[in-house]
N, C-alpha and C positions, 0 to 999 in steps of 0.2 A: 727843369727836367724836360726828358723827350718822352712825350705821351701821343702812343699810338691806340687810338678809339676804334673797335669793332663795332658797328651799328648799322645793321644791315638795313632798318627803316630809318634813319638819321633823316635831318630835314633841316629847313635854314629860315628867314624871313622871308626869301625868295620863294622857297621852295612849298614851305607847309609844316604839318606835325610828319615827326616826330621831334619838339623843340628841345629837351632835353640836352641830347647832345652837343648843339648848335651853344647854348648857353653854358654852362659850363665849360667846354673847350673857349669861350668869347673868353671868359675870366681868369682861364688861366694862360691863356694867349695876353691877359691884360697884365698879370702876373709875373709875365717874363717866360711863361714857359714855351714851347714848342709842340706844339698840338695839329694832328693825321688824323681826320676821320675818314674810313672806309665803307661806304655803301652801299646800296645796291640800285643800281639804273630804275629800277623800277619798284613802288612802296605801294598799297591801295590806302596807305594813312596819306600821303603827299597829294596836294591838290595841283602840284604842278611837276612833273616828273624833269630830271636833268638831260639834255641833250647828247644821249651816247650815238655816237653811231658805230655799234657796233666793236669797237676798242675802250677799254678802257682814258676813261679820261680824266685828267684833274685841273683844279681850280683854287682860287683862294678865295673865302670869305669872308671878310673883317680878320684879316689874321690867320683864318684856319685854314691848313692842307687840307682838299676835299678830294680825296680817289674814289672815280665812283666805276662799280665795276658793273658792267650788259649785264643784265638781266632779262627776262622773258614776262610779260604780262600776264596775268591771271584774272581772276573773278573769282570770288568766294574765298574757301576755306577746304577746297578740294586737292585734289592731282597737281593741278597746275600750281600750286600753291608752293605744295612742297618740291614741285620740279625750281621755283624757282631761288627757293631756299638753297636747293641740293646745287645749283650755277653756282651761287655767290659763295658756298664756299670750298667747291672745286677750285674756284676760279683763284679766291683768294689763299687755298693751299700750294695754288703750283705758281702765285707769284710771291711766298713766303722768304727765299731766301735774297733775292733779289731785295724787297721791301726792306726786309730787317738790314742789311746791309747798308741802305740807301740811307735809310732815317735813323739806323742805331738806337731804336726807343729805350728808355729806362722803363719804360712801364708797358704792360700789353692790357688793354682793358675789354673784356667780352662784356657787349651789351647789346645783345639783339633780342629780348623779350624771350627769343624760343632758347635753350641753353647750347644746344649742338656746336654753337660758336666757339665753344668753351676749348672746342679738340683743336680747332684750327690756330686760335689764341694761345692755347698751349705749346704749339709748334713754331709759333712766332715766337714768342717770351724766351723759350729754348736756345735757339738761334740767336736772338740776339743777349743770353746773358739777361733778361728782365724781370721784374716782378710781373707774375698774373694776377691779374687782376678778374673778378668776374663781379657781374652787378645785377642784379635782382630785381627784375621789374615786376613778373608775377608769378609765382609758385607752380611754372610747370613741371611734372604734368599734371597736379592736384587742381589745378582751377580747371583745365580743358573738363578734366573729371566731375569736379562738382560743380563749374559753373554749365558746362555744354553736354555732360550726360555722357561722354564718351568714357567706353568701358577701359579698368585700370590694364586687358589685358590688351588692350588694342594695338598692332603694333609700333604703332606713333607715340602711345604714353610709354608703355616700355624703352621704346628710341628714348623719349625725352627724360626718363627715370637714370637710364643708362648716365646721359650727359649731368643731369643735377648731381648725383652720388661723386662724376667724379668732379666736378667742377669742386664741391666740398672737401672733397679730399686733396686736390693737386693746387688750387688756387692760395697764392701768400697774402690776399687780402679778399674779403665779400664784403661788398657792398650792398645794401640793401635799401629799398625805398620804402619799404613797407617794415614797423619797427615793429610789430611784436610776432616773428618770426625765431625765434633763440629755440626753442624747445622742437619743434619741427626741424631746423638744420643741424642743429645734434642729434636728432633722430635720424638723420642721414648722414652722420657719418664728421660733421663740422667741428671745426676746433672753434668754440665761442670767441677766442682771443682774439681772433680774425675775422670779427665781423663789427661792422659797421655801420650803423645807419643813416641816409643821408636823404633824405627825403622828396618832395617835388620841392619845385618851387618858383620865382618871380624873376623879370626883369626890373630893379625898382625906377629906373628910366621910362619906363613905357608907363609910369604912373603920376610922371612928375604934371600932367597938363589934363588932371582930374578933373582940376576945379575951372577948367578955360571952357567958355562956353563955342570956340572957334577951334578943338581939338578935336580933330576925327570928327566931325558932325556926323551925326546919323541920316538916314536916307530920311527927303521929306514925310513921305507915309508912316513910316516909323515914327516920327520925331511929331507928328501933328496928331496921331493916335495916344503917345503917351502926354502930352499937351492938354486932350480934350478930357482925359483918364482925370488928371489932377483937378482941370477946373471944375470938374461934376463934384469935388471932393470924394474922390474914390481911394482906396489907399493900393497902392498898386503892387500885385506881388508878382514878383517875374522869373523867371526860366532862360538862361543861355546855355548852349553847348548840346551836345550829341539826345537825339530822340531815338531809344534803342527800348530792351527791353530792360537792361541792367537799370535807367533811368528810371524805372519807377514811375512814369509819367502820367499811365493809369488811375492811381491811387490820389495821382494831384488832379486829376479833370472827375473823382470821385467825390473828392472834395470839395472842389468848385459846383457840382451838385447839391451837397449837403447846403454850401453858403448862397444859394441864390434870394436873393432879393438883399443882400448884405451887401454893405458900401465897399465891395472888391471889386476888385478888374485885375484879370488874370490874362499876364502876356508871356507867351513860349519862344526863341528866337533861337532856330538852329535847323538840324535837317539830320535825319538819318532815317535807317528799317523803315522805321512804327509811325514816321511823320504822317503821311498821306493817312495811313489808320486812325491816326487821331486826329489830325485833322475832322475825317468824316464822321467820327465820331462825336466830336462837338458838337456837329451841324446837326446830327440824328436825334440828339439830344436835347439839342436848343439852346446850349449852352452861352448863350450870346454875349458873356462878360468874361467869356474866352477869346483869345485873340492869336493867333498863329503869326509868325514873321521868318521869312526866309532868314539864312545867315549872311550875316556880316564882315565885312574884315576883321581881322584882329586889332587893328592900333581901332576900331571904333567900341571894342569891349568896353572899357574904361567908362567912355561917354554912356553908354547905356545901364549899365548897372550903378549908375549914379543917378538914373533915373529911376531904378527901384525903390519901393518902401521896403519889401520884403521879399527877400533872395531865398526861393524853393531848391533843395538838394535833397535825392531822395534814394533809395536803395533797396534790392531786391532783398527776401530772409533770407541768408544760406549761409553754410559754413563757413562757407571761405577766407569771409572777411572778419572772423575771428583772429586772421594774423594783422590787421590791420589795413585801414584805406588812407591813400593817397592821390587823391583826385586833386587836377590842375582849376577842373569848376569853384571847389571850393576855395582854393586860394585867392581866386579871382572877386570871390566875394569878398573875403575878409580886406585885400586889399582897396574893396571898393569902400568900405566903410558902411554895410551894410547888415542889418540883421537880420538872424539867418534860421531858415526854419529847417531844420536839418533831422529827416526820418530815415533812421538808421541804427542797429544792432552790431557794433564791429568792437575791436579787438582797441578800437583809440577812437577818441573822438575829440576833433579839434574845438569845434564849436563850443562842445562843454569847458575844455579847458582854454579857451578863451575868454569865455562865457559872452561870447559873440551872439546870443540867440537864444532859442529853444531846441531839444531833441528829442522826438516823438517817436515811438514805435515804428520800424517797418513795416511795410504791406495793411498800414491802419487808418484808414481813410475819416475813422473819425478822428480820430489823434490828431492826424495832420490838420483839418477842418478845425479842429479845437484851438489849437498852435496857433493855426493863422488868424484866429480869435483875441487869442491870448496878446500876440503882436500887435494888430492892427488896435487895439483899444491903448495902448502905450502913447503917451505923445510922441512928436517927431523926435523930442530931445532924448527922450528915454530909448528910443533906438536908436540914436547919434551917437548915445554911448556907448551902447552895444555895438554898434560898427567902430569906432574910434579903440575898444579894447581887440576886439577881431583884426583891426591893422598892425596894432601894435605887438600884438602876437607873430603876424602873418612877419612883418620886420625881422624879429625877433630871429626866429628859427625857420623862413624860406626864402629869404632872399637869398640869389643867386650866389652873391658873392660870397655868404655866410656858406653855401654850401660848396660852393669849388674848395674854399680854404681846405673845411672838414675834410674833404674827397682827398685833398692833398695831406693833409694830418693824416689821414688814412694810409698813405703809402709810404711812411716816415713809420 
């Protein structure tokens, strides 16, 4: 097939998040297929932005056609934001007929997190004869509403109500990442027969050089802190990825309160919002069996959560994630072979149905404290197998390639 990807934050190994795209199109580029992703010059997810000046430009990445169209810079979650939303698909409206022509896609896939993509994709799929495709990464505008407080009449959640209703209505297949979603998308309008769920998920190559102790090495300071962590006999429970508020991270340095003088050592490794805050907050604290680490590349994930005893993942309460979560954190663990302390209220819970771990209440700081109790008194072996069924799940139903096929059974 010719599949044309809309993904206005798309990202590559070179590039950054947003990896999704990049893998999936790698697989079915591996598949035989023919794979366009179209993006925007400029993402605030990508740590490294593509070189436009000013034209449109394209490239190949292992395979994939990458058209990346100028965009304009922003900060935050303002004016600028949506100005540069409102570029990328001007931009990619008034080169719609030209594209479709060029590439002839069998398939048009909208996948830019906000749904408006949905209009322009419509207008491509048309053009060329295509199935639409739209894919689901978060329930706009119901999250902006319940995760960020913005009112249902505001004119941005309206705009983005506008685009869900009809994405549900005009699209011949939805894709979804988040599986218990069915009763909300027929509440708007969804034909269930047309939905699909396809979830996050893994490279399982970026996992083959776990066990090599010369894979990705970690930075010395990192690597001589969780060295000193183990010989004290401490059991070490760690933190990778985004320090936000959605993280929860609070509730784990509330924790680490609760356990002081207990054989833990509690390591964080990432960067966002609420870092510097927490940071200072440990120090305020005295928290001294806390330990902060800037981020690392990604090929050095692996190595470091294989130095974990116990993988913290944790969740703010709210409604939202009654349709379900799918966070790349958590797979990263279950891939790493580790068990997993996972505080959270949602819609699916992997952990459990792994039985990869524990799962303790949201926003419950003795729960968690308890949990990491509960863990750390297990021998090593007893969570080996806890990590050893978390892979096998993680295998199971997110590797990659299991999920390009589906996404392809999807449009069959």
């Amino acid at each position: 097939m010719r599949l044309l990807l809309v993904n206005h934050y798309a990202g590559s190994p070179a590039h950054g998040m947003e990896f999704r795209p990049y893998y999936l199109a790698r697989e079915w580029v591996r598949q035989g297929h023919e794979v366009t992703i179209v993006a925007a010059s400029y993402s605030h997810v990508r740590a490294v932005q593509p070189e436009v000046a000013g034209e449109p430009r394209e490239e190949i990445i292992d395979g994939i056609r990458y058209r990346w169209l100028p965009t304009p810079h922003y900060a935050g979650n303002g004016v600028g934001r949506l100005r540069n939303i409102l570029s990328f698909l001007r931009q990619l409206r008034a080169d719609a007929w030209r594209l479709t022509r060029e590439l002839r896609p069998d398939a048009v896939i909208a996948s830019s997190t906000y749904p408006m993509d949905i209009w322009v994709a419509r207008k491509l799929a048309k053009l060329a004869k295509a199935k639409l495709v739209y894919e689901v990464h978060d329930l706009w505008p119901l999250s902006l509403i319940e995760l960020s407080g913005m009112s249902p009449r505001h004119p941005f959640a309206l705009l983005c109500g506008k685009a869900e209703a009809d994405a549900y209505r005009d699209a011949d297949v939805v894709v979804s990442m988040l599986p218990c979603v069915h009763e909300h998308m027929a509440s708007r309008g969804l034909d269930l027969r047309r939905l699909h769920v396809v979830p996050n998920g893994f490279a399982p190559e970026e996992w083959q050089g776990l066990a090599s102790t010369t894979s990705a090495p970690l930075g010395a300071t990192l690597a001589a802190h969780l060295d000193a962590e183990r010989a004290a006999g401490r059991v070490v429970v760690g933190y990778a990825g985004s320090m936000g508020l959605p993280n929860a991270l609070d509730v784990l340095l509330d924790a680490a309160a609760r356990l002081r003088g207990q054989p833990l050592s509690f390591v964080l490794v990432g960067s966002g919002h609420e870092a510097m805050r927490l940071m200072e907050r440990a120090r305020a604290e005295g928290l001294s069996h806390v330990r902060f680490f800037a981020p690392i590349p990604k090929a050095q994930i692996p190595t470091l959560l294989a130095r974990f005893d116990i993988a913290y993942i944790g969740w703010q309460r709210t409604p939202i994630y009654r349709f379900g979560i799918a966070p790349n954190k958590l797979i990263d663990y279950l891939m790493a072979g580790r068990a997993v302390l996972h505080s959270v209220q949602a819609g699916n819970d992997p952990v459990a149905e792994a039985g990869a771990g524990l799962t303790v209440p949201p926003e419950d700081a003795a729960a968690v404290a308890q949990g990491l109790l509960q863990l750390a008194a297990l021998s090593p072996a007893e969570r080996a197998a806890m990590g050893e069924r978390g892979r096998a799940f993680a295998m199971a139903h997110h590797a990659y390639p299991v999920l390009a096929a589906r996404f392809i059974e999807a449009l069959s």
